[in-house]
C-alpha positions in Angstrom: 121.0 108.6 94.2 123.7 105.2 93.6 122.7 103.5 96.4 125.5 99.6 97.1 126.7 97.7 99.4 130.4 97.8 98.1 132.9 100.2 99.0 133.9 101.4 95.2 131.6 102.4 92.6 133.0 100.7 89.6 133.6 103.3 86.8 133.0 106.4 89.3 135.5 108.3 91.2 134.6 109.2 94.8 135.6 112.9 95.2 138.3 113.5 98.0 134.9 114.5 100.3 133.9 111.4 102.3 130.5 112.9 104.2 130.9 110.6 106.6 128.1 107.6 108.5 124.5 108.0 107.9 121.7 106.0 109.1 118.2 105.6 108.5 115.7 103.2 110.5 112.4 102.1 110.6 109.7 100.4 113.5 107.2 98.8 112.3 103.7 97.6 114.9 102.7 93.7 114.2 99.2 93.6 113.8 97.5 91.3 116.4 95.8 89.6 113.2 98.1 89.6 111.3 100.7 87.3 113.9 97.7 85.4 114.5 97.4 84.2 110.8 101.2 83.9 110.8 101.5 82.1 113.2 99.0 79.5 111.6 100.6 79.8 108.8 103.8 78.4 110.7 102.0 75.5 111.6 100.7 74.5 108.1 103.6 76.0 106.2 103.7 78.5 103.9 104.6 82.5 103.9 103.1 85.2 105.3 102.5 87.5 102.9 101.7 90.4 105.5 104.6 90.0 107.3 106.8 89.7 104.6 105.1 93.0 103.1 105.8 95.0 106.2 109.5 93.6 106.1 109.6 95.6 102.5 107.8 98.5 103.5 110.4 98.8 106.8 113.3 98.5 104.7 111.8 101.1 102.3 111.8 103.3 104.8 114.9 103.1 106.4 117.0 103.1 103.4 114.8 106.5 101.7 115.1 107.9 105.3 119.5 107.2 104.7 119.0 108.4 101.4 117.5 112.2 102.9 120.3 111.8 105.4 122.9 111.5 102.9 121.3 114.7 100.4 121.3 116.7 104.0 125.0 116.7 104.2 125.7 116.9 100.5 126.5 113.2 99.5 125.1 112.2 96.1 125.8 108.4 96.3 125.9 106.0 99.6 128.6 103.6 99.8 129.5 100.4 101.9 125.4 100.2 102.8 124.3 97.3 105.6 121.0 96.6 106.4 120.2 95.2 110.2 116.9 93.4 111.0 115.3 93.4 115.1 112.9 92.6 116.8 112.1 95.0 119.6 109.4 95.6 122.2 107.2 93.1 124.4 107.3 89.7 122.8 109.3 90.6 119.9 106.1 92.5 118.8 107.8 95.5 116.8 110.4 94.9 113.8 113.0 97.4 113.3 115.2 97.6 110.3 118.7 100.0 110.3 119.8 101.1 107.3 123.5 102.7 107.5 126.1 103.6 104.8 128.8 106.1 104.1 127.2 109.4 102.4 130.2 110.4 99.5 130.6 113.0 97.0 131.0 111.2 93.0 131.8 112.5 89.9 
């Protein structure tokens, strides 16, 4: 599925059926250790590879969980797609990334 973040699909024609909003999201746990290493990390510079891996894996997520939505209603392409990054929960311990987009119909 032609997932993008612009609102045309250059050289495709979006059929007259606009599916309409879809979302997809993801919440991702921090790992006690894993902010503990960050967080020294931080201090000493450098990036933390374990965050940054569960940032992908999030995103992942949330955009294949959009993509489901999107086949559900009978879309075959996502248009005008924005992805939102959050922190949630006690201390900012949870990361949550929304995925949204329009769901369309292309030749």
């Amino acid at each position: 599925m032609l997932v993008t973040t612009t609102n045309t699909i250059e050289g495709k024609k979006i059929k007259k059926k606009y599916h309409g909003l879809i979302t997809g999201e993801a919440i991702m746990g921090a790992n006690l250790f894993k902010d503990l290493f960050a967080g020294i990390r931080d201090i000493v510079g450098g990036r933390s590879a374990s965050h940054e891996k569960e940032l992908r894996t999030a995103k992942q997520i949330a955009v294949s969980e959009m993509i489901e939505n999107a086949k559900s209603i009978g879309g075959n392409a996502v248009i005008g797609v924005e992805l939102d990054y959050e922190t949630v929960g006690q201390n900012g311990s949870m990361l949550m990334v929304s995925a949204s987009g329009t769901a369309v119909e292309i030749e």
